[in-house]
N, C-alpha and C positions, 0 to 999 in steps of 0.2 A: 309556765314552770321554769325555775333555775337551771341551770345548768349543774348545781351541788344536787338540788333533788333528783334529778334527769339521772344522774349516776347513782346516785340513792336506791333509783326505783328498779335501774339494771342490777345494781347488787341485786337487791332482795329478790326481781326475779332468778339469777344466777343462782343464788342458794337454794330458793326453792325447787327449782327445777333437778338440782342435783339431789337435794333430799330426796325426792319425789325415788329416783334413778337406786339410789341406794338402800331405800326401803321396798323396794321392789325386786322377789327373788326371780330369778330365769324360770322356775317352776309355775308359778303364776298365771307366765303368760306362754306355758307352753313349751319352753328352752330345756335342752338337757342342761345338768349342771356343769358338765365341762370338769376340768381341770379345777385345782383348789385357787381359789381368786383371791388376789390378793386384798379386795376393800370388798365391800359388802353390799349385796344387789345386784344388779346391771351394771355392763360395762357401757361406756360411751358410743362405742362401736355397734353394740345392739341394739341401743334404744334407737341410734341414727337409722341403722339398717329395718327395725320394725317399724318406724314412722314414716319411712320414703325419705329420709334427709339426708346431707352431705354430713359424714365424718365432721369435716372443718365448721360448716354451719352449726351444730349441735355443741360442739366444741365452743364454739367462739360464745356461744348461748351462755355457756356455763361459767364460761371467763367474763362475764359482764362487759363484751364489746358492745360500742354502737352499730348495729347493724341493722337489717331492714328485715322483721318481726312481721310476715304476710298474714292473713288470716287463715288463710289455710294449712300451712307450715304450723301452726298453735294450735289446729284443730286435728289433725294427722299426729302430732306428738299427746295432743290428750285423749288421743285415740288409743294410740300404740301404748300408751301407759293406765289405761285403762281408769282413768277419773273422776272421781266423785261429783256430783254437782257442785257444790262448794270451793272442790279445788280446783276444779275447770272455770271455774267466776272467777278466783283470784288468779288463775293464771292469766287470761286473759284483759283482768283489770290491772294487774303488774306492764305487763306490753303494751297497753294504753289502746286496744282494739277491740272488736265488737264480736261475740261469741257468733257465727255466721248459723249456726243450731240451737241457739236460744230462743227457746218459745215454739221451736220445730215441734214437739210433744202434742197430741190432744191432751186438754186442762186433764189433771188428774177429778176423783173426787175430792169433794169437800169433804173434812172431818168430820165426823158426827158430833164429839167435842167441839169442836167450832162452831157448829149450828144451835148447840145448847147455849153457849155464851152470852152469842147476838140474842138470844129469845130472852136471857138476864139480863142484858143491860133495858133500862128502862124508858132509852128515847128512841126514835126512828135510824134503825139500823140493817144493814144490808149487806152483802158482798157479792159484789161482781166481777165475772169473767173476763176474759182476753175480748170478746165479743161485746163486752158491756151488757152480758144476760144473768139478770138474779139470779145466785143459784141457791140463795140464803135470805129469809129477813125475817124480824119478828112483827108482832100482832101491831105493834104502835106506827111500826112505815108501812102495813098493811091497809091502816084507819088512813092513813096521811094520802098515801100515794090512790087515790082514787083512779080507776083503768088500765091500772099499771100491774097492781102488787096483789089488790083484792080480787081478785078472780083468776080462775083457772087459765092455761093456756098460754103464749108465748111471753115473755118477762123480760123481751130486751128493753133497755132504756132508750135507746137511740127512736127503734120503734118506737114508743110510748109519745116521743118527743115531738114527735114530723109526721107519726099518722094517727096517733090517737087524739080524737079531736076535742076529748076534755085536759087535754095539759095545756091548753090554750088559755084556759082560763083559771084551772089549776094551779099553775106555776107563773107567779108576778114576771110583769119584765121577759113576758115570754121570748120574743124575737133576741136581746144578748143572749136571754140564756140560752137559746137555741142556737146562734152562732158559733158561745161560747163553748158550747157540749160537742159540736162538730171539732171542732179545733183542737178541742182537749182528748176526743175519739183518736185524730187522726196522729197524735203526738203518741197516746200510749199504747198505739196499736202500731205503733214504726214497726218492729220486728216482727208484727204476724200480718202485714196489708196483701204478703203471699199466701197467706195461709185460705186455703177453697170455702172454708163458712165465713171468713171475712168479709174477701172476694165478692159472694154473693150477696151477703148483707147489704154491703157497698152499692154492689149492682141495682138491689129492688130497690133499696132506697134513692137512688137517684132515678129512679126509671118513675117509682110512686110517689114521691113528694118532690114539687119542684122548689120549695123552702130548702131543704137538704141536700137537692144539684146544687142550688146556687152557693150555699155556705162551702160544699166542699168544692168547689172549683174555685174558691178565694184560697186553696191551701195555703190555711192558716193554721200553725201551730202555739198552743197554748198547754203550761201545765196543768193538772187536775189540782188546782188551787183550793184550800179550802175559803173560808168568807162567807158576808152573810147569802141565807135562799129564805126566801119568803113565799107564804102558797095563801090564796085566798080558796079554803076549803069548803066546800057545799055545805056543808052543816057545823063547823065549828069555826068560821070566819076565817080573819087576817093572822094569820100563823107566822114565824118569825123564827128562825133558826142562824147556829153557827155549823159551819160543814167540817167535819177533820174526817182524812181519810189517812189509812193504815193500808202498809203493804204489809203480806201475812208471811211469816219468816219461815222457809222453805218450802212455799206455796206462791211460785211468782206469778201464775194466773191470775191470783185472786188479789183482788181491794176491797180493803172495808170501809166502806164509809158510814160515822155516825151524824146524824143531826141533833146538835146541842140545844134545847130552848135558850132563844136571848131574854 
């Protein structure tokens, strides 16, 4: 990044941060009103003193200094100002650091409009959790996904992948793509690998499949790339797909992933 953008990016967080301050009455969050104020919302002074921060620090925030933005000083202030999902993302993608309570949450539900969608679109479609567990797919990655999707009972993919012994030969190229699904797990699960159902998963898995110790002690990181996937399926042969996946817009648990025929 430049040095012109670098201050670019401190404006805009300085602005926002003061809007945030200004649009926000003492009533809100609690405060008498005090005295008649002269600007409108919070004063500097109390956002500092409700967030645990220095006068000068909060100060200096709003003046667009370079200064050093901790994660926790950004999480303490979108505390104390009490923030929306939204504008706790952009605050923290303004200061160029990583929300240290993102993805803290268990997944919400899935929409029930959401689940209507995937069962409309007309090719193998699904959405998975922070965990990599369908929580969603229609009738067409139910035919597809043989051991996985048609039958009752647990739905993660990672499972599917390293103990279910039909994606062996369900899914072409088994061994990349088994590498690959490890590597791509372990990238988009950065922010929940503390999280206790991860944790676990992680654990059985490497305790029950030794294919899935060894990929994950290569900590290898890859993104959830789409590209082709091809499945030799029991009863309708050599199948042939393009992969696109969607993140679901203020549902950051979830991905969608569709399989396109080639």
């Amino acid at each position: 990044m430049t040095e012109t953008a670098r201050i670019e990016r401190r404006r805009e967080l300085a602005d926002f941060v003061r809007s945030l301050r200004e649009k926000t009455g003492p009533a809100e969050l609690g405060l008498p009103p005090g005295a008649r104020r002269r600007t409108p919302g919070l004063r500097r002074e109390e956002v500092a003193q409700l967030s645990g921060l220095s006068v000068t620090w909060y100060t200096w925030l709003e003046q667009g200094r370079d200064m050093s933005l901790s994660t926790a000083a950004l999480a303490r202030l979108a505390n104390a100002l009490r923030l929306g999902r939204a504008e706790r993302a952009y605050l923290f993608e303004l200061a160029g650091r990583r929300d240290p309570d993102q993805g803290a949450d268990s997944p919400e539900e899935l929409p029930s409009a959401v689940a209507a969608c995937i069962e409309a679109i007309g090719t193998p479609a699904y959405v998975l959790d922070q965990s990599w567990t369908a929580r969603s797919w229609n009738s067409a990655a139910a035919r597809l996904f043989i051991g996985w999707l048609d039958r009752p009972g647990h739905h993660n993919l990672l499972r599917f992948i390293f103990l279910e012994p039909s994606a062996r030969s369900l899914i072409c190229d088994f061994g990349d793509r088994a590498r690959r699904g490890a590597a791509e797990f372990r990238a988009d699960a950065s922010l929940h690998l503390n999280d206790p159902a991860i944790r676990l998963l992680v654990s059985d898995l490497t305790r029950s499949s030794p294919d899935f110790a060894r990929c994950w002690a290569e900590h290898a990181v890859l993104a959830r790339e789409g590209g082709e996937r091809t499945f030799n399926h029991p009863a309708e042969g050599l199948l042939s797909y393009e992969q696109v996946t969607f993140a679901l817009v203020g549902r950051p648990h979830f991905k969608l992933t569709i399989l396109v025929p080639r």
